[in-house]
KEKE-3310 file (N, C-alpha, C; in steps of 0.2 Angstrom, whole numbers, plus 5000, padded with zeros to 4 digits):
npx = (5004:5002:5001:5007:5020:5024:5027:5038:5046:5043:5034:5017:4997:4985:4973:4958:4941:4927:4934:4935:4938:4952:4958:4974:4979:4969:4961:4942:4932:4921:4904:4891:4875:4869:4859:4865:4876:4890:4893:4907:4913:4922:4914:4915:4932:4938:4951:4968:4979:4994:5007:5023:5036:5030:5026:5013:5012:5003:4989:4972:4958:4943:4922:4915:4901:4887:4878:4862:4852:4844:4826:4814:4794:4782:4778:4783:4794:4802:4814:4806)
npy = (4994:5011:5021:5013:5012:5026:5030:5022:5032:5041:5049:5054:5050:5061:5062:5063:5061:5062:5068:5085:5101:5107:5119:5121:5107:5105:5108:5117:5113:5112:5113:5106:5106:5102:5092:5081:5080:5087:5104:5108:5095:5085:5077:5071:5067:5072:5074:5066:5071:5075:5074:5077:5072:5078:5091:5099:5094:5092:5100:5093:5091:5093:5090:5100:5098:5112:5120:5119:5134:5142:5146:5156:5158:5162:5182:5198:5196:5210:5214:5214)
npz = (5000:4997:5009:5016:5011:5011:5023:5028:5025:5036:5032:5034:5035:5034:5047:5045:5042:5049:5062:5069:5061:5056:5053:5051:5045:5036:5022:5019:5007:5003:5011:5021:5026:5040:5053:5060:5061:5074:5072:5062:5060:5050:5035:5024:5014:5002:4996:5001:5013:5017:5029:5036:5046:5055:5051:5038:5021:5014:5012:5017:5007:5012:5016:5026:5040:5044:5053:5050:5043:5052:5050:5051:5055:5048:5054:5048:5041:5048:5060:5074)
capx = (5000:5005:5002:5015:5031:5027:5029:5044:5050:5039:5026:5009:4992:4982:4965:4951:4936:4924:4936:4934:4938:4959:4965:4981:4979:4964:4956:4937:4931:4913:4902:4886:4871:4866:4858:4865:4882:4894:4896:4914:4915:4924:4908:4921:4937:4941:4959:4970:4982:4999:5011:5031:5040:5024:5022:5009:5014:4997:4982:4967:4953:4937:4917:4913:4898:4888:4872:4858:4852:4835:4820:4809:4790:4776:4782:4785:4803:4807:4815:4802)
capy = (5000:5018:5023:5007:5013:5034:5028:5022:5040:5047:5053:5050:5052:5067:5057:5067:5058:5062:5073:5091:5104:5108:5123:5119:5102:5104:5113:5114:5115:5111:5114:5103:5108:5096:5092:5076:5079:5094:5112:5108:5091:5082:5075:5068:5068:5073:5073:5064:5078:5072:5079:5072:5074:5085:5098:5098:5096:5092:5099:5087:5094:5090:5093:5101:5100:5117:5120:5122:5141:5143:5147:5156:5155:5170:5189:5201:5198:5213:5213:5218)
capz = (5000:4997:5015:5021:5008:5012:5032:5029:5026:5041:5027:5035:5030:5040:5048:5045:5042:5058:5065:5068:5056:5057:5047:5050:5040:5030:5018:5017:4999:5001:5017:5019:5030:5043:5061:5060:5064:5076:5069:5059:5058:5042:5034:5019:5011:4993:4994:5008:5016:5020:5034:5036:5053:5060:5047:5033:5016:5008:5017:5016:5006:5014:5017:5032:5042:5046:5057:5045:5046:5055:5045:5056:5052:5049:5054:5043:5039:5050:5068:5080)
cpx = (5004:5004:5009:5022:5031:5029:5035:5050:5048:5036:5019:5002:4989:4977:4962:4942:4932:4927:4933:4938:4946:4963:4969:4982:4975:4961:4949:4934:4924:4910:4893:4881:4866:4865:4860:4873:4884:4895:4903:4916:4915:4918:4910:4928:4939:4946:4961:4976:4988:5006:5019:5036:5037:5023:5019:5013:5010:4992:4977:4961:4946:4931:4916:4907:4896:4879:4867:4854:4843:4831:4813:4802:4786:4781:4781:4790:4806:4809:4812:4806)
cpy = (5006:5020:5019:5010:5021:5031:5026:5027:5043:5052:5050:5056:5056:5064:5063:5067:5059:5064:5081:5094:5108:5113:5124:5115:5100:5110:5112:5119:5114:5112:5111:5106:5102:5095:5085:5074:5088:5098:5109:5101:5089:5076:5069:5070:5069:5072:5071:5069:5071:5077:5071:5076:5082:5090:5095:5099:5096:5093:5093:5091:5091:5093:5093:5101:5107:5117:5121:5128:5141:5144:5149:5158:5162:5177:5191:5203:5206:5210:5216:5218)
cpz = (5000:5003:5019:5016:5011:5020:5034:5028:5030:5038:5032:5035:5035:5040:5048:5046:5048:5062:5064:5064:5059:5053:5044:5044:5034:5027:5014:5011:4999:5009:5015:5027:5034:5052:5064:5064:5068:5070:5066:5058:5052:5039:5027:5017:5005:4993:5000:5008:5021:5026:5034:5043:5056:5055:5041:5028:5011:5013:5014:5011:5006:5014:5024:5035:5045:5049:5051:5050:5047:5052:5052:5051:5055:5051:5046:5038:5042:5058:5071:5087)
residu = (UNK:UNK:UNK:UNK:UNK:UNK:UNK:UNK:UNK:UNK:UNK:UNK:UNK:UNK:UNK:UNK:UNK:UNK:UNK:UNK:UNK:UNK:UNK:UNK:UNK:UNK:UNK:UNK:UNK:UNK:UNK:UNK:UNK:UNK:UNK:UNK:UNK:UNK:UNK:UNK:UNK:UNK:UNK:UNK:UNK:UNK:UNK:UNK:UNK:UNK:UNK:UNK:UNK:UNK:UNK:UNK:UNK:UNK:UNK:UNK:UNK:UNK:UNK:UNK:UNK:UNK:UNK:UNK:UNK:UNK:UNK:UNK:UNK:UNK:UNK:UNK:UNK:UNK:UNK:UNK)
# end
């Protein structure tokens, strides 16, 4: 596997999947709206994000979950 030969140079694979959301090592390319999972958790992974003796050299590019935005019901659309 390409994860076993890069590890043998201390390349390894940045884990994201179901993690929360890491600026440092990822970058979110898509953001999906959901009550199903936390505010900023990685919902998927487009690309895998690789780091070598601790620092990033490939962020990950992932989809993010994001709260869906409330819809409030009747009013006049102003703020009373």
């Amino acid at each position: 596997r390409l994860e076993d030969a890069l590890a043998q140079f201390d390349v390894r694979k940045i884990a994201c999947d179901g993690q929360p959301f890491d600026p440092k090592s990822m970058h979110a390319v898509d953001v999906e709206e959901t009550d199903q999972e936390a505010e900023g958790t990685v919902l998927e992974v487009y690309r895998a994000g690789y780091e070598w003796k601790g620092e990033v050299h490939r962020p990950a590019q992932v989809k993010v979950a994001r709260r869906p935005t409330p819809i409030f019901a009747g009013g006049n659309g102003k703020n009373e």
